[in-house]
N, CA, C and O atoms as a GROMACS GRO file, in nm:
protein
  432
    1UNK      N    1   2.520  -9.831 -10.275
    1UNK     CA    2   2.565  -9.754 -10.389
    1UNK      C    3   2.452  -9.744 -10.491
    1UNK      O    4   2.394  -9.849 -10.514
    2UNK      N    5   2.405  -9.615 -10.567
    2UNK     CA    6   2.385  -9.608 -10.610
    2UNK      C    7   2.336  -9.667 -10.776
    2UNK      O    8   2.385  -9.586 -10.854
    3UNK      N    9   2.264  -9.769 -10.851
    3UNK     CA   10   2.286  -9.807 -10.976
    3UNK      C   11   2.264  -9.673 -11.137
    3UNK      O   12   2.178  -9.688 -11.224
    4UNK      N   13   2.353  -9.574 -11.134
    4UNK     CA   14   2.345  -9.535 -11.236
    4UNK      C   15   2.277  -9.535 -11.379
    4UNK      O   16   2.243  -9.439 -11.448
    5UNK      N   17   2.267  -9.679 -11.404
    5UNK     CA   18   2.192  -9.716 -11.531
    5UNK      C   19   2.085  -9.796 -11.518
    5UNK      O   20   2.023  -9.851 -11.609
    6UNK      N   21   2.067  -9.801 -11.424
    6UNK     CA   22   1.924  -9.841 -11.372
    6UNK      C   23   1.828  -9.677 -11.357
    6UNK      O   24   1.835  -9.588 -11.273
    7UNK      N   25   1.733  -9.693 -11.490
    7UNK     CA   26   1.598  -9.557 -11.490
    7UNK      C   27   1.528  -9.563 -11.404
    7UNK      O   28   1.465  -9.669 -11.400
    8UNK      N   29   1.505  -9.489 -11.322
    8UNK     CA   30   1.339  -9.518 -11.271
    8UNK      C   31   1.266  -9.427 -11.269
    8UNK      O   32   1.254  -9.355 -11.170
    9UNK      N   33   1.213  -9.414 -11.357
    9UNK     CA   34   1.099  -9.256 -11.380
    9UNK      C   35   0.980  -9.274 -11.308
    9UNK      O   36   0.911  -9.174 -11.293
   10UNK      N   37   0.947  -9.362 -11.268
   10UNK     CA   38   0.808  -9.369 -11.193
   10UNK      C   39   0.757  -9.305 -11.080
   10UNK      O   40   0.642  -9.312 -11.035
   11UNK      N   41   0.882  -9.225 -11.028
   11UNK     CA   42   0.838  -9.126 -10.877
   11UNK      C   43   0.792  -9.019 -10.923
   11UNK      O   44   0.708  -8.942 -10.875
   12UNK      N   45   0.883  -9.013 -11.068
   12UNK     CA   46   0.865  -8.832 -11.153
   12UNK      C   47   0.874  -8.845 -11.258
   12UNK      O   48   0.974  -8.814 -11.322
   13UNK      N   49   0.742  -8.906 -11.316
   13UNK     CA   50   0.772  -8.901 -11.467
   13UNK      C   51   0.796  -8.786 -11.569
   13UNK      O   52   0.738  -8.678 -11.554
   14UNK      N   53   0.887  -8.809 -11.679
   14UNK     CA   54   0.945  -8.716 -11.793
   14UNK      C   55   0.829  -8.665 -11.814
   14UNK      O   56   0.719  -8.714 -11.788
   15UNK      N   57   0.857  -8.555 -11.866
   15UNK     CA   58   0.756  -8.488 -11.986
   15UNK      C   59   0.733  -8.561 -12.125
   15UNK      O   60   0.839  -8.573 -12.185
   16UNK      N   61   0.653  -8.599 -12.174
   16UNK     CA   62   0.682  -8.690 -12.340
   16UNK      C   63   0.629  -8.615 -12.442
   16UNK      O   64   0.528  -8.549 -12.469
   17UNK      N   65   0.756  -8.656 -12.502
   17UNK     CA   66   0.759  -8.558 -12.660
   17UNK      C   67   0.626  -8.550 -12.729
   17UNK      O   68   0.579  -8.657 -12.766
   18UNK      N   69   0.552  -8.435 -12.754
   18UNK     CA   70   0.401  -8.409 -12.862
   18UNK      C   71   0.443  -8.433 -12.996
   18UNK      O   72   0.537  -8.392 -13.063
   19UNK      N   73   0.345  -8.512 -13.017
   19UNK     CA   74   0.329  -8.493 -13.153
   19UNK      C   75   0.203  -8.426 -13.262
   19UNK      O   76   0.082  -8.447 -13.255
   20UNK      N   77   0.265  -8.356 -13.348
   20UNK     CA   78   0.191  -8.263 -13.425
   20UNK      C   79   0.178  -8.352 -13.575
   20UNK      O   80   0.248  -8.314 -13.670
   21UNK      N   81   0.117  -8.428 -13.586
   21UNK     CA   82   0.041  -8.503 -13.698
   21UNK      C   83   0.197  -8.623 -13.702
   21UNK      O   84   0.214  -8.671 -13.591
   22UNK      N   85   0.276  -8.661 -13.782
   22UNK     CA   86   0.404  -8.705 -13.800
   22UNK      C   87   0.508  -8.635 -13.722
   22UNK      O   88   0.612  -8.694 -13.691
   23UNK      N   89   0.487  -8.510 -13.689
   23UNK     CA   90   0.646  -8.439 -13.665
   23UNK      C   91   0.641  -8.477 -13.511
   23UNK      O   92   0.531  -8.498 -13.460
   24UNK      N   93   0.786  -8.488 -13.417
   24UNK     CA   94   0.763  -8.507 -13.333
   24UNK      C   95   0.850  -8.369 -13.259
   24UNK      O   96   0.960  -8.317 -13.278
   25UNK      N   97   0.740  -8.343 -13.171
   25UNK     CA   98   0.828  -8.201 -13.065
   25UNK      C   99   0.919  -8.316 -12.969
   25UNK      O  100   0.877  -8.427 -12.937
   26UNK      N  101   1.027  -8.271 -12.940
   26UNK     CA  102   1.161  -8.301 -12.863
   26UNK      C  103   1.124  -8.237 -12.725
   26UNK      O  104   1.051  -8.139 -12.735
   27UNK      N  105   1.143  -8.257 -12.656
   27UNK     CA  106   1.141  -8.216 -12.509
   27UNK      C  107   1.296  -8.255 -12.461
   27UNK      O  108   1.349  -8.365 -12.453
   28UNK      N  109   1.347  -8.120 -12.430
   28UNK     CA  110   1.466  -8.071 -12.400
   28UNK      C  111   1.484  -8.019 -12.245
   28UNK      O  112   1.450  -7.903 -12.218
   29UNK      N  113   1.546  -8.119 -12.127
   29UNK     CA  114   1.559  -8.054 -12.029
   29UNK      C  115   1.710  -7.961 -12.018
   29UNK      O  116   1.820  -7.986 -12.067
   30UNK      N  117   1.672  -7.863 -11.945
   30UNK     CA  118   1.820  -7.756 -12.002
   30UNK      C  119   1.810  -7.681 -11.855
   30UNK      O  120   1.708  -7.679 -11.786
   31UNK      N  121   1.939  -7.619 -11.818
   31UNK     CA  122   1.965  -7.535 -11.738
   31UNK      C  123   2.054  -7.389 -11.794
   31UNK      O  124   2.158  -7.380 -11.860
   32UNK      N  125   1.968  -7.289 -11.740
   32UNK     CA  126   2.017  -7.117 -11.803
   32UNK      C  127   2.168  -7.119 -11.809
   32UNK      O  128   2.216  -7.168 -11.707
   33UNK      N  129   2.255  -7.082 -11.895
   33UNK     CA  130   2.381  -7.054 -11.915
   33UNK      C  131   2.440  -7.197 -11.900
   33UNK      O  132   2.530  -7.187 -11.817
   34UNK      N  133   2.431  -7.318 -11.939
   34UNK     CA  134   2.531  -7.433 -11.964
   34UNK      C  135   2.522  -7.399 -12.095
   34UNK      O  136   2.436  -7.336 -12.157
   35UNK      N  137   2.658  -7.468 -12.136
   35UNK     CA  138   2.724  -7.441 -12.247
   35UNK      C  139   2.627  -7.490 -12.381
   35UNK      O  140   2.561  -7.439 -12.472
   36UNK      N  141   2.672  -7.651 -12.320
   36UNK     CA  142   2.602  -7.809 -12.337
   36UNK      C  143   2.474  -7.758 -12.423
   36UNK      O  144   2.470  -7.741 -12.545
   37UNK      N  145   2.365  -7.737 -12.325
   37UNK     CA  146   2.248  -7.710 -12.324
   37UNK      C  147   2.235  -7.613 -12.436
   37UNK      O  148   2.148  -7.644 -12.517
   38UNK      N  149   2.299  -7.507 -12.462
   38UNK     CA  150   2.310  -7.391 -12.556
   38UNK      C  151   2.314  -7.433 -12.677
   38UNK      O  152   2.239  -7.394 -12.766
   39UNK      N  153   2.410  -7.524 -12.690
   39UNK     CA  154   2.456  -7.543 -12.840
   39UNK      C  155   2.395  -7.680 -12.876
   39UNK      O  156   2.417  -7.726 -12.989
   40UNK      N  157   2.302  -7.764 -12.768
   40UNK     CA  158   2.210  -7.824 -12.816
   40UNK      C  159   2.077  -7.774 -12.914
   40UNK      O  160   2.023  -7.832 -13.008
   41UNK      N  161   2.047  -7.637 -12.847
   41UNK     CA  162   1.954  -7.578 -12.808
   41UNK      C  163   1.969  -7.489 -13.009
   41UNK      O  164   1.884  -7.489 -13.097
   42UNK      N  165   2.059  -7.450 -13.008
   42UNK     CA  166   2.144  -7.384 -13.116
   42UNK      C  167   2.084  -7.514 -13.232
   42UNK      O  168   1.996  -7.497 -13.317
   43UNK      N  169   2.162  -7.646 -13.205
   43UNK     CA  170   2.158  -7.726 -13.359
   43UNK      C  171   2.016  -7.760 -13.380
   43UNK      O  172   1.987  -7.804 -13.492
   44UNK      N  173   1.906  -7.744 -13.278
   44UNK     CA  174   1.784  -7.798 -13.302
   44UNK      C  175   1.755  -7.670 -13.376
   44UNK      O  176   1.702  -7.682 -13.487
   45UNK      N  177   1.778  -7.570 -13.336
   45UNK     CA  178   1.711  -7.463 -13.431
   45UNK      C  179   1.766  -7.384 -13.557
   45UNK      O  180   1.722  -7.284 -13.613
   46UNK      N  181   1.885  -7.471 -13.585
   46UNK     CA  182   1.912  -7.433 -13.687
   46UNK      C  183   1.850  -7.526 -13.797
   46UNK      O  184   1.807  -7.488 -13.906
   47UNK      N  185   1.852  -7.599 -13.769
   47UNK     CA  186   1.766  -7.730 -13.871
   47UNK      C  187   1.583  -7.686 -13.889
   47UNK      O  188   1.518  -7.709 -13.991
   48UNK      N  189   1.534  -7.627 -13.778
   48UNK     CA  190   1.420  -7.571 -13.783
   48UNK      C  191   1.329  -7.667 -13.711
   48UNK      O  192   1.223  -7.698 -13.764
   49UNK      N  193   1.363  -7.719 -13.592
   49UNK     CA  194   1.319  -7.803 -13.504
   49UNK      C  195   1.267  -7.741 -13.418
   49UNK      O  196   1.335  -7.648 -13.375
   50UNK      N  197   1.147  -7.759 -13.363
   50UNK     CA  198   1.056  -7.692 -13.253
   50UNK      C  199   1.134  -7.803 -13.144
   50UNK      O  200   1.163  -7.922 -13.155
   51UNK      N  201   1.147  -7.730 -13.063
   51UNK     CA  202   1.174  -7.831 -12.911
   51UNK      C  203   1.058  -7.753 -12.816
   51UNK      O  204   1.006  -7.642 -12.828
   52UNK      N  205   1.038  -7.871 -12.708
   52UNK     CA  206   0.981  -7.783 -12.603
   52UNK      C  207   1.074  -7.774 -12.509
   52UNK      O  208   1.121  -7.884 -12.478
   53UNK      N  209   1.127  -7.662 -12.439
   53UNK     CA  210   1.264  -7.659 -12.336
   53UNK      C  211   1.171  -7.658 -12.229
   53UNK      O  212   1.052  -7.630 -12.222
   54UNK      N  213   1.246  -7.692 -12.156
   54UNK     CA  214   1.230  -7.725 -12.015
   54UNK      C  215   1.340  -7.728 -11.911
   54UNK      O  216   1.432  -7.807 -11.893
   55UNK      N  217   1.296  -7.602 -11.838
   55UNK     CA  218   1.428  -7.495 -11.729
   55UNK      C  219   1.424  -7.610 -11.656
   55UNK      O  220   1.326  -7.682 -11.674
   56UNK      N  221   1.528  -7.653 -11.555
   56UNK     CA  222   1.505  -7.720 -11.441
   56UNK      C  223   1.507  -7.670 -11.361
   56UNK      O  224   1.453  -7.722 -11.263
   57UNK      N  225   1.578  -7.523 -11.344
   57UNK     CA  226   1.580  -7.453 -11.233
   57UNK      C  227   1.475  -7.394 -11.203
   57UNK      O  228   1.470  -7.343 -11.091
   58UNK      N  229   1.343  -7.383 -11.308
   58UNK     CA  230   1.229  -7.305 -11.235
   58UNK      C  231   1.058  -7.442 -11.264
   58UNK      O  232   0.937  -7.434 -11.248
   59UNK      N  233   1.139  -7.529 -11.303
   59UNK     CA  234   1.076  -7.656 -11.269
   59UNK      C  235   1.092  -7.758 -11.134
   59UNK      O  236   1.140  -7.868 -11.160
   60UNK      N  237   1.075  -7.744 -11.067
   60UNK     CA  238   1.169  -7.864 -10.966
   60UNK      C  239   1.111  -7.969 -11.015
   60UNK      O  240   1.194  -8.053 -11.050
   61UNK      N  241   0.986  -8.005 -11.035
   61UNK     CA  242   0.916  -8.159 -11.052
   61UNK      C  243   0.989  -8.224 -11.215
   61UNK      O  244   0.977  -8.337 -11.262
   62UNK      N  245   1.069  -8.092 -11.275
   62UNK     CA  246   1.143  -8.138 -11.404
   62UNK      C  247   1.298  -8.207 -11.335
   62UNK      O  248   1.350  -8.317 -11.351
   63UNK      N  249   1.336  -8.102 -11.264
   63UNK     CA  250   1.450  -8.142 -11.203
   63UNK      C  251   1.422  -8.294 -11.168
   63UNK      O  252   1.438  -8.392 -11.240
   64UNK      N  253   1.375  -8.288 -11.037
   64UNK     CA  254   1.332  -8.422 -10.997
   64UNK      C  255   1.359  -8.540 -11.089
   64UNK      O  256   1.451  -8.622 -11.078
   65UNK      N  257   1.251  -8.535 -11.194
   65UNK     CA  258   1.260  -8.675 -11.244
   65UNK      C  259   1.351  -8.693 -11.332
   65UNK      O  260   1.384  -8.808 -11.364
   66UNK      N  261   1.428  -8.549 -11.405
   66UNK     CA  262   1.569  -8.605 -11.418
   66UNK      C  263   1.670  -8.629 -11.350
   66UNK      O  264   1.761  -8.693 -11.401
   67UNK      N  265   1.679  -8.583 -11.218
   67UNK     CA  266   1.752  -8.683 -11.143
   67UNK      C  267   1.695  -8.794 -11.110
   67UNK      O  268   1.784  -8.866 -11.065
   68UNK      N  269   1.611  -8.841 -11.109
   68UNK     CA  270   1.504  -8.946 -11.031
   68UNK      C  271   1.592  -9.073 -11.141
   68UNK      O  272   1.668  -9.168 -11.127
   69UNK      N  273   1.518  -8.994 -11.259
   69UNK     CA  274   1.608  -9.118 -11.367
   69UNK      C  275   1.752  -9.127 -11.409
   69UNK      O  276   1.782  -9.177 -11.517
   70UNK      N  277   1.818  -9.091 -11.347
   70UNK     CA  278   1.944  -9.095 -11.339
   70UNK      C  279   2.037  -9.027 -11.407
   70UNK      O  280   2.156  -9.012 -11.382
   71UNK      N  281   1.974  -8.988 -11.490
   71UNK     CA  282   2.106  -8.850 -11.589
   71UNK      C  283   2.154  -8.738 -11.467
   71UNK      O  284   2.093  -8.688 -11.373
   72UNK      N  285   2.268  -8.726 -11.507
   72UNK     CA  286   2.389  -8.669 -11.446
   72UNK      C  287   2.443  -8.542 -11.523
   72UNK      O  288   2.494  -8.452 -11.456
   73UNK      N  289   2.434  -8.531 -11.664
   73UNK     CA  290   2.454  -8.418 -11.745
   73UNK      C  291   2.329  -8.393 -11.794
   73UNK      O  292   2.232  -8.470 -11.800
   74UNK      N  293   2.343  -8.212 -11.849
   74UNK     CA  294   2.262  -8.153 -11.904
   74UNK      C  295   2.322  -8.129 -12.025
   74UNK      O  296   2.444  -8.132 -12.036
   75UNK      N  297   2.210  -8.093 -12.169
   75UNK     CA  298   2.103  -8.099 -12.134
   75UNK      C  299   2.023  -8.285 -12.127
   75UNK      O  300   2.075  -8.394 -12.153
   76UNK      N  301   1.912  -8.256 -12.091
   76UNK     CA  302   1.847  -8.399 -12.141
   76UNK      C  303   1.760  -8.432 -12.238
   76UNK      O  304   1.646  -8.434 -12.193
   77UNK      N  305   1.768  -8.462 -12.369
   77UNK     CA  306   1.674  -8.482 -12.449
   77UNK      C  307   1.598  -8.601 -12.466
   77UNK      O  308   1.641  -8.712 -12.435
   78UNK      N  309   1.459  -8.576 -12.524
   78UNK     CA  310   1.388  -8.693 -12.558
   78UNK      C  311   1.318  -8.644 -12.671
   78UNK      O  312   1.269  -8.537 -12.707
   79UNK      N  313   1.332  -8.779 -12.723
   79UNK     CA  314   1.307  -8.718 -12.897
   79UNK      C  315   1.171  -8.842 -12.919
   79UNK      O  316   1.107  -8.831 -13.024
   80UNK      N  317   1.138  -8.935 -12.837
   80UNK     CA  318   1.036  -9.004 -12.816
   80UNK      C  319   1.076  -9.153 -12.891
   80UNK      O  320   0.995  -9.246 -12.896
   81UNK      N  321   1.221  -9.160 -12.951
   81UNK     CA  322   1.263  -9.253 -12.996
   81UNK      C  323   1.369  -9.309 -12.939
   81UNK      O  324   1.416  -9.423 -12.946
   82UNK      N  325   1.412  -9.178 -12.860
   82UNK     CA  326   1.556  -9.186 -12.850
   82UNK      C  327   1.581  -9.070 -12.692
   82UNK      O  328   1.529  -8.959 -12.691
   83UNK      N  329   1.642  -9.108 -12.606
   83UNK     CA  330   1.658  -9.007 -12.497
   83UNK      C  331   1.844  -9.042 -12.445
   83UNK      O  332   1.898  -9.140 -12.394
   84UNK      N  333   1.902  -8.887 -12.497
   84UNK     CA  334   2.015  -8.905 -12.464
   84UNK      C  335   2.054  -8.739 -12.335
   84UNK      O  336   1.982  -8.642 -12.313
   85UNK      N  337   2.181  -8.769 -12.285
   85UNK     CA  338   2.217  -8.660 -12.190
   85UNK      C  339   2.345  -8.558 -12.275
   85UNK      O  340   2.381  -8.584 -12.390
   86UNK      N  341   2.385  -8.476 -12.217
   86UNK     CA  342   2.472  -8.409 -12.263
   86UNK      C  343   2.399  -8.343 -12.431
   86UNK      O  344   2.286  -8.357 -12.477
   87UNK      N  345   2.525  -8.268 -12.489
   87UNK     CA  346   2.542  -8.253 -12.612
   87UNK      C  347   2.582  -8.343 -12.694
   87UNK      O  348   2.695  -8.385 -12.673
   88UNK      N  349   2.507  -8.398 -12.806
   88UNK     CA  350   2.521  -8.534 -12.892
   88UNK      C  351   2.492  -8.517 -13.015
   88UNK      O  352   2.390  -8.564 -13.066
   89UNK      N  353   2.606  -8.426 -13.095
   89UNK     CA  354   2.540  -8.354 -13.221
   89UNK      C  355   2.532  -8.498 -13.307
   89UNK      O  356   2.473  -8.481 -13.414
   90UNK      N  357   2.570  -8.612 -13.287
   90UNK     CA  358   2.508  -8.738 -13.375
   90UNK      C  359   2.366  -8.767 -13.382
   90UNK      O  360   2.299  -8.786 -13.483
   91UNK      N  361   2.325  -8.768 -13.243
   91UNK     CA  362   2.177  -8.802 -13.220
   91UNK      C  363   2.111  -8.712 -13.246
   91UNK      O  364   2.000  -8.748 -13.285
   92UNK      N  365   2.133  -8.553 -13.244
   92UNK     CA  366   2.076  -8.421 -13.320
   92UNK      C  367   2.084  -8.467 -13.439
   92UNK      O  368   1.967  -8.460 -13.477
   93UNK      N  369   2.160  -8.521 -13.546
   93UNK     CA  370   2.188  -8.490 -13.687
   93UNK      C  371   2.100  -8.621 -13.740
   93UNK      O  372   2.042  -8.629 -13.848
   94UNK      N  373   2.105  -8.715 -13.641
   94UNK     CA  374   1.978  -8.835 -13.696
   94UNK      C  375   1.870  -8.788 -13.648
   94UNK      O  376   1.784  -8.797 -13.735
   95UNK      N  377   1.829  -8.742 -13.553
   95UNK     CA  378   1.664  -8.664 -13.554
   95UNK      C  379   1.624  -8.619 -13.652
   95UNK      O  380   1.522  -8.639 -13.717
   96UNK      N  381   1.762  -8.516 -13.669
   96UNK     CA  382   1.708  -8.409 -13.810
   96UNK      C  383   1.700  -8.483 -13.929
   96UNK      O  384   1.630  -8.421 -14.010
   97UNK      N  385   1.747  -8.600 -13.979
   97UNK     CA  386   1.753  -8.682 -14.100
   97UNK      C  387   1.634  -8.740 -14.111
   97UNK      O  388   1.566  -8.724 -14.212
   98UNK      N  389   1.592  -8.818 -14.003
   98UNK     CA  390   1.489  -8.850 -13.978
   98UNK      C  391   1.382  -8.828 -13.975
   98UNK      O  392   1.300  -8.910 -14.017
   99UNK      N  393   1.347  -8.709 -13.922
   99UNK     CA  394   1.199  -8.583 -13.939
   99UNK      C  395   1.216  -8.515 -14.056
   99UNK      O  396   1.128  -8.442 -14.100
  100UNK      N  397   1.333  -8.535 -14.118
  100UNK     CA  398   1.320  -8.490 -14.262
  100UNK      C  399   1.319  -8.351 -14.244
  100UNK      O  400   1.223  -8.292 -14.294
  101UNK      N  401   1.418  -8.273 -14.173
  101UNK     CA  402   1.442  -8.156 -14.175
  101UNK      C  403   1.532  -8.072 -14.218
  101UNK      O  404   1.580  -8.136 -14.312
  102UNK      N  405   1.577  -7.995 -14.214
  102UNK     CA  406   1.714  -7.899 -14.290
  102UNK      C  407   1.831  -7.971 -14.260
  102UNK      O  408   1.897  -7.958 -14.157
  103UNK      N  409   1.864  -8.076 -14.386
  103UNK     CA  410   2.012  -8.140 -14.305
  103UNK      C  411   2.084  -8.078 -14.346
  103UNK      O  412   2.191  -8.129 -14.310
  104UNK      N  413   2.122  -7.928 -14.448
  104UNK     CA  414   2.186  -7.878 -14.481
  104UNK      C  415   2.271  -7.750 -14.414
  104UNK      O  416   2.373  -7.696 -14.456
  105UNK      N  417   2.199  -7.723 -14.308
  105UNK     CA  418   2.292  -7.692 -14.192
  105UNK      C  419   2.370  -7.759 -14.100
  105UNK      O  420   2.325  -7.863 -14.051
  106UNK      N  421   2.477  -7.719 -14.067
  106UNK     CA  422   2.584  -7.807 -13.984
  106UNK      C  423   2.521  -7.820 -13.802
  106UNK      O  424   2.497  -7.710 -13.753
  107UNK      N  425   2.507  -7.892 -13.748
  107UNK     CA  426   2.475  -7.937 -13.660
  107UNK      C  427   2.595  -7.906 -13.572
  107UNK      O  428   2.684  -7.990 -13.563
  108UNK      N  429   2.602  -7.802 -13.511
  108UNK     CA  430   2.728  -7.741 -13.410
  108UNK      C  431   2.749  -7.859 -13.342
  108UNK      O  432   2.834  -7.865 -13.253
   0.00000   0.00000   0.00000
């Protein structure tokens, strides 16, 4: 059986978040038309967050090592502090607090 929460990125390692002096770019794995992914995709840019997205469907070596490391939902973020799956407008709304960005938009 499988261990779920056991990572192992080492066959296919992530992409890791750039950083531009203090600010940090997010690296967002996403697939075309999930919902999830959309309205992740949505709260980062309403706050005025650069992400770098990343298709899995026209990546395979992206695919890969997010399955490799075990996430099961899309999208997948890594914020270089913090790497969560799904839509997690909490962990969006502390990024954005954090980088000191527009917290005055609502975080869908």
């Amino acid at each position: 059986m499988r261990n779920l929460f056991r990572r192992n990125a080492v066959a296919h390692p992530m992409i890791k978040p750039l950083r531009h002096g203090s600010r940090v770019v997010p690296v967002v794995y996403v697939e075309p038309g999930n919902p999830a992914c959309q309205r992740t995709l949505a709260a980062f840019s309403a706050a005025g967050a650069d992400v770098e997205r990343v298709d899995i469907t026209a990546d395979t070596e992206a695919k890969d090592a997010v399955e490799t490391a075990g996430y099961q939902r899309l999208p997948v973020v890594d914020t270089g502090s913090a790497i969560w799956s799904g839509h997690q407008a909490a962990a969006i709304r502390a990024f954005i607090e954090t980088a000191g960005l527009n917290t005055k938009e609502r975080t869908p």
